[in-house]
Structures are given as C-alpha cells and as structure tokens.
C-alpha positions in Angstrom: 48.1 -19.8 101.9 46.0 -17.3 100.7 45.7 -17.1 96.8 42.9 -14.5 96.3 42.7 -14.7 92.3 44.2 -16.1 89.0 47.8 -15.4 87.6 48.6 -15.1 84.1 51.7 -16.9 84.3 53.9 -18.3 87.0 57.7 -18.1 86.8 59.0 -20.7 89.5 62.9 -19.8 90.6 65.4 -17.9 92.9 65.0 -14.0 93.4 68.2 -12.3 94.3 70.0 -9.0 95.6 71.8 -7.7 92.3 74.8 -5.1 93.5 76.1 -3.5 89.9 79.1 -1.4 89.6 78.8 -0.1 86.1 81.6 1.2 83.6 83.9 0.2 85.2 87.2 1.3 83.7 89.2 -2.5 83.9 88.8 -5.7 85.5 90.3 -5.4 89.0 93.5 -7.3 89.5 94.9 -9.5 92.4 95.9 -6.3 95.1 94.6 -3.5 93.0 91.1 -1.3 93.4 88.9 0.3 90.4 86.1 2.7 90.6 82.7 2.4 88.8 81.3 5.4 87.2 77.9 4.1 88.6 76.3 1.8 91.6 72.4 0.7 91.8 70.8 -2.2 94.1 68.2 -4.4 92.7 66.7 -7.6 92.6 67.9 -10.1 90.4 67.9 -13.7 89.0 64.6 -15.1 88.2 62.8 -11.8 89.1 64.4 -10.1 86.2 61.6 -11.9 84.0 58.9 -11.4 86.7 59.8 -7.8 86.5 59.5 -7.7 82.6 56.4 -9.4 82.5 55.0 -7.7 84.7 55.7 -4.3 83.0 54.0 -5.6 79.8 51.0 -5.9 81.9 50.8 -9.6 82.9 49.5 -10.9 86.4 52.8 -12.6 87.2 53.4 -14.7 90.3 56.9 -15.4 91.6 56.8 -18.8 93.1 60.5 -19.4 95.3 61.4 -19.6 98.9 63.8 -16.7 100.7 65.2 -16.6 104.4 64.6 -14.2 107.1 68.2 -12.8 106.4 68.6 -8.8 105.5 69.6 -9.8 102.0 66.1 -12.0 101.5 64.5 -9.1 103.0 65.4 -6.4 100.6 65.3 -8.8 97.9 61.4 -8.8 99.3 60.7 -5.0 99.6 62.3 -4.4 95.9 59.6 -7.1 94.6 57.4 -5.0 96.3 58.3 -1.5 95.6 58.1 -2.9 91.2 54.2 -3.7 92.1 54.8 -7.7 92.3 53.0 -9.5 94.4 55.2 -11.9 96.9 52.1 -13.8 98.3 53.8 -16.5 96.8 56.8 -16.5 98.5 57.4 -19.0 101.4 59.3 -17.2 103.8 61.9 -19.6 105.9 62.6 -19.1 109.6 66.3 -19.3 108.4 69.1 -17.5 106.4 69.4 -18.0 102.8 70.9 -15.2 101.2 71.4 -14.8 97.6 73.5 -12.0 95.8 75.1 -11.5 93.1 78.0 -8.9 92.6 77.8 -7.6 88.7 80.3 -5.2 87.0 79.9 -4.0 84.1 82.6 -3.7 81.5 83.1 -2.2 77.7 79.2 -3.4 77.3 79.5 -6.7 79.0 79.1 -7.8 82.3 81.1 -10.6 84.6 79.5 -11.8 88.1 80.3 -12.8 91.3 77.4 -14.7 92.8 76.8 -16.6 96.3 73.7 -18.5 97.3 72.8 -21.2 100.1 72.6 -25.0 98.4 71.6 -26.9 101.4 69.2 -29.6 100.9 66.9 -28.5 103.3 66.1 -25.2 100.8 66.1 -27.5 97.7 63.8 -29.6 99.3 61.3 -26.8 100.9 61.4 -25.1 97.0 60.1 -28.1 95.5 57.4 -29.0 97.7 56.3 -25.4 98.1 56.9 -24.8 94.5 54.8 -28.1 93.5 52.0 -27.1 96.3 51.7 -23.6 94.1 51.5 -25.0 90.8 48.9 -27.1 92.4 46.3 -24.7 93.8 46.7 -21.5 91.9 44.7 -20.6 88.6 47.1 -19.5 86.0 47.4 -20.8 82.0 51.1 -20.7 81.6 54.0 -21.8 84.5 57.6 -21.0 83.4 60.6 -22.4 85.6 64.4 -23.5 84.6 65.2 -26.9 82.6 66.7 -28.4 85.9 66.0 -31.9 87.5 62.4 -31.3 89.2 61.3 -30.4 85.4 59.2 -33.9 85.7 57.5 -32.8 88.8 56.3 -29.5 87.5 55.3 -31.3 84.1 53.5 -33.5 85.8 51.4 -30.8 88.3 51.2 -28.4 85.1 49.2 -30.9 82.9 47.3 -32.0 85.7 46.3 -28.4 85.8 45.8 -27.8 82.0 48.9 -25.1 82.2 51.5 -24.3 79.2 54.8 -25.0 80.3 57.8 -22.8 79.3 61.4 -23.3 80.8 64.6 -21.5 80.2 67.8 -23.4 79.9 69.9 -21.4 82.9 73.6 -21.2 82.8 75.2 -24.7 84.4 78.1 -25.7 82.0 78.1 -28.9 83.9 74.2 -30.0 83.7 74.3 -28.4 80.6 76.7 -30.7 79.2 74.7 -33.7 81.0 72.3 -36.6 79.5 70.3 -35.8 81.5 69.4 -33.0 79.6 68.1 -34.5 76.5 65.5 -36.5 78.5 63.8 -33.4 79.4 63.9 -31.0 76.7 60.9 -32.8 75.3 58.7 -31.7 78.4 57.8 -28.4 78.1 55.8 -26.6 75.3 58.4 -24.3 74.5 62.1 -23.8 75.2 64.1 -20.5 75.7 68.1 -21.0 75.3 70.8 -18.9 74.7 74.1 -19.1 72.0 76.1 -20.3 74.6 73.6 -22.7 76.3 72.6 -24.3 73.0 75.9 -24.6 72.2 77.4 -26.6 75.3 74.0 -28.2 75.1 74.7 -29.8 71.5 78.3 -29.3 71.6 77.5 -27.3 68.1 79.8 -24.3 67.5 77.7 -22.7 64.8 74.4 -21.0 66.3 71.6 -22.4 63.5 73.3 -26.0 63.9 72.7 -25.9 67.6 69.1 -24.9 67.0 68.5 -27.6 64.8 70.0 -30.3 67.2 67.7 -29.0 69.6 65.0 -28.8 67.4 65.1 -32.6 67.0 64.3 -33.4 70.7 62.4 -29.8 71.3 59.2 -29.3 69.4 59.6 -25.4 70.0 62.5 -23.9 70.5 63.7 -20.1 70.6 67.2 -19.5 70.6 68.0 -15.7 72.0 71.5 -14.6 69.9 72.2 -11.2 71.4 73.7 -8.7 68.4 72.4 -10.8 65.7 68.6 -11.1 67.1 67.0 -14.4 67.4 65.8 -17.3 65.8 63.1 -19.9 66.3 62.4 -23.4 65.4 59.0 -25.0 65.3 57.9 -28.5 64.3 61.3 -28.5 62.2 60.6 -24.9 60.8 63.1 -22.0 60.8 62.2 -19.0 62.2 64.7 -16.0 62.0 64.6 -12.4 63.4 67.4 -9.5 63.1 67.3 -7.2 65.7 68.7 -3.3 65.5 72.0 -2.3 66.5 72.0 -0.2 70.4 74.0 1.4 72.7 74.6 -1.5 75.4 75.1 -0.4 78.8 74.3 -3.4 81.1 73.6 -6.7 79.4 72.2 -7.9 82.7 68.9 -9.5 82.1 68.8 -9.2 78.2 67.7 -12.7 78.2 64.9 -12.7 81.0 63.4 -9.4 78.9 63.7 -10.9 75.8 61.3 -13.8 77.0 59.1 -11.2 78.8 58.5 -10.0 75.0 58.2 -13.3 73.0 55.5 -14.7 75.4 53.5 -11.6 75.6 53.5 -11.7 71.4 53.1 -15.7 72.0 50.3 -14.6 73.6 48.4 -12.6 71.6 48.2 -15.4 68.6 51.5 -13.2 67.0 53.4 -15.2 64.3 56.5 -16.5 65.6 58.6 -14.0 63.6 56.4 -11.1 65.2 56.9 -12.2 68.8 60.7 -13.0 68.0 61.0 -9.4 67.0 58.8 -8.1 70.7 61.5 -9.9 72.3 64.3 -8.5 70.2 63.0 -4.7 71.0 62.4 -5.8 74.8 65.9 -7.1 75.1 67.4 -4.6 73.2 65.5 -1.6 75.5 66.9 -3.2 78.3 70.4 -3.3 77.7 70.4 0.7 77.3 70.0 1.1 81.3 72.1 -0.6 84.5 70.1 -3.0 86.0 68.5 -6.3 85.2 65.2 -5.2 84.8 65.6 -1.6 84.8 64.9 -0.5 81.1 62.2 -3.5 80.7 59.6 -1.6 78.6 55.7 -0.9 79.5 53.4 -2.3 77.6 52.4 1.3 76.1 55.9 1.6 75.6 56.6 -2.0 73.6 53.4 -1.4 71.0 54.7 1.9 70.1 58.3 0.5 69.5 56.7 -2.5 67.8 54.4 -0.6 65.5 57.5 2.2 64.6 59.4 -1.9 63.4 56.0 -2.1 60.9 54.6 -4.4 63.4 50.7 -4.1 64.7 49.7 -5.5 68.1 46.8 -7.2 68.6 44.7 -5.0 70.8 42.8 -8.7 72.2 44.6 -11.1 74.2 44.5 -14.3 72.8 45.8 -17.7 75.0 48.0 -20.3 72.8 
C-alpha cells in the first residue's frame, strides 16, 4: 500500500453508481412508464461527503472496498475525474456492484438501491478499513454508527484521531440497543429528523436531540427546511437556514456535514459552523446530483460572509 502523505480527514464507507431521473412528472405505477425531464450518472453514497469535503479544500481519503465489476469501475473513474484520490481503495478480484436508482419528485427524491452483502466483503472492509486507519496520518476519521464502531474507536485513539460518525438510514438498527452503547464513542455525532427520531422513538425534533444528547456528548441534528440544531455538553445550539429552490435532495445531508466540519475546523462557534452547513446543504439541493452543487471553498466564504458570517482565514484543529 502506498500512502505517500497525510490526509485531513478519512471518511470510511461504500461509494456507489447514483443513476437520477429528475422531475419526474409522477411516481410510476405497476405496468405504466414516465419520463424524466432530466438524467445524470454519478457516484454516490459515502462519496457524496468525500466529494463535498473535498470541494472545501480538504485532503480527503475515501477508505472502502469495490469489485472488478463495470459498476465498481465507473464508480472509480467518477472519484477520479472530481480530483479524489482512490489510493485507498482495495480493489477485489470479484463483483460487488453497488447502485442506486434515484428519482426525483415535486422536490424530493425516493430510491431504489442494490448492493452485495456477502460476508466475505464485510469482512475484507473491516480489515482493510482498520489496516487504513492504522498506517495513514490524518486528525479526524469519519465512518457510519454501525457495529465495527468499536474497532475504529479503538485504532482512532490509538492514532490520536477525532472521530465523527453519521447515523445512516437502517430503521431496523436504528431502532436497536445496540445503538445506545455506541453513541458515546465518537467525538461528535451527525443524525438526521428521521434518524433521531426512530433512534429515540421521539416525535418532536428538539426532544429527540435532547435524548440523544444524554448518551452523546455532541450531537448535530441536520433538520432540512427548518436548518439545524446542535447540542453540546447539554447545551442548545440552533440554526435557521434560508428558504431555496429544491431540485434534488440527494446528498443534503453528506454536504451539510462537509460544511459543519470545515467551520468545526477552523475553531467556528457551533452556531457558525451550523449555519456553513446550512448554506452547504442548502447549495446542494439547487442542482441534480448528490454532490453536484457542493460549494468551493471560495464559493462557501463568500456565501458565509453575504449571512454576516467571517471565516477564519487560519485553519485551526479541534
């Protein structure tokens, strides 16, 4: 493995192929076709936030396992065609596609996603995942709040990292005890309504913040329309975000944490990098495409500063 120099951050999870029909003019029923005003390929799932950060200017390694399938492949040469570096990609001599089919709908979005579960993969995608964490120079390692949380806890600290997870959508796991003995792990935890609230089992957005603010000691919860909120060592945190045209809320979330960190960062209040994440999120959701109207960093001071916020010019590790 060669591993030529230090990352900023590494995001551990699954890249996929993202096929989006946009606008769409009704769901399709059983036996009937529709046509989408618009079509685009891109990669997808975890990269969305690679993508983001690396937009804002961040040395971002994607740490995951792909096949030698075409839909790995061009999963691959997307990665690459962005400016992201896949040198930290374990390539199997198998298949093991991943896609997801989005549509786009009246400003929303439903899927229809396929991806290999064997074993085998899991297994390979923690071991290479953990051999990562273990060799490569980087201050902060982001992955999902799933069962091999403990591992990368464990190799993260050895390393002196910061560790930041994202809930993920599993209604199931979600709704699992298991859940509550990790959400102390990490150093700060992204979720969003939806996830809190099947999480908690709270139907009002601040009460499910505060329930996870009991076994969280940081906790950001993203809330689409009506901005987002934070809590922190018991300590409210809320931030309104401006009303846009939505056209693809694919990867609202993923950008919106690709803002947050980069204030996080820089030593921004919590309020401040709530609101960078608000503006990333909400740039994002004006174009098709996970990724696709992530901001550049030029691009995300300028908004943040016409919002009456100033950007430290200085990085500054937390």
């Amino acid at each position: 493995m060669h591993l030529p120099h230090r990352y900023d951050v590494l995001v551990v999870g699954r890249p996929t192929v993202d096929l989006v029909f946009t606008n769409i003019p009704s769901w399709p029923a059983l036996g009937q076709e529709v046509y989408a005003e618009g079509f685009l390929v891109a990669a997808g799932g975890a990269f969305n936030m690679v993508a983001a950060l690396h937009r804002l200017g961040f040395a971002v390694g994607m740490v995951g396992v792909v096949g030698n399938d075409p839909w790995s492949r061009l999963a691959l040469s997307i990665m690459e065609a962005e400016g992201v570096s896949t040198e930290l990609i374990r390539i199997l001599p198998e298949p093991l596609p991943s896609v997801s089919v989005c549509m786009t709908y009246q400003g929303d979005r439903g899927f229809v996603s396929y991806e290999e579960r064997r074993q085998v993969y899991e297994d390979a995608f923690r071991s290479h995942a953990l051999a990562v964490i273990g060799r490569v120079e980087a201050p902060l390692l982001h992955a999902y709040l799933g069962p091999d949380l403990p591992l990368y806890k464990a190799e993260a600290d050895r390393r002196g990292m910061r560790l930041t997870v994202d809930t993920g959508w599993d209604e199931a796991w979600l709704k699992s005890s298991r859940i509550w003995e990790l959400l102390p792990l990490p150093d700060l935890v992204f979720a969003n309504e939806a996830e809190a609230r099947a999480i908690t089992g709270a139907t009002d957005a601040c009460a499910a913040l505060r329930r996870l603010g009991e076994a969280a000691r940081f906790v950001v919860l993203k809330r689409g329309a009506d901005g987002s909120s934070a809590i922190v060592d018991g300590v409210e945190y809320h931030a309104p975000t401006q009303p846009v045209e939505v056209v693809d809320a694919t990867g609202a979330g993923d950008c919106f944490n690709a803002g947050f960190l980069y204030g996080w960062r820089k030593g921004m209040s919590v309020t401040e990098a709530l609101n960078l994440g608000n503006i990333c999120g909400g740039l994002n959701v004006q174009r098709a495409g996970g990724y696709a109207g992530a901001p550049r960093e030029a691009e995300l001071i300028a908004a943040a500063e016409a919002a009456g916020i100033t950007v430290p010019k200085r990085r500054h590790e937390k």
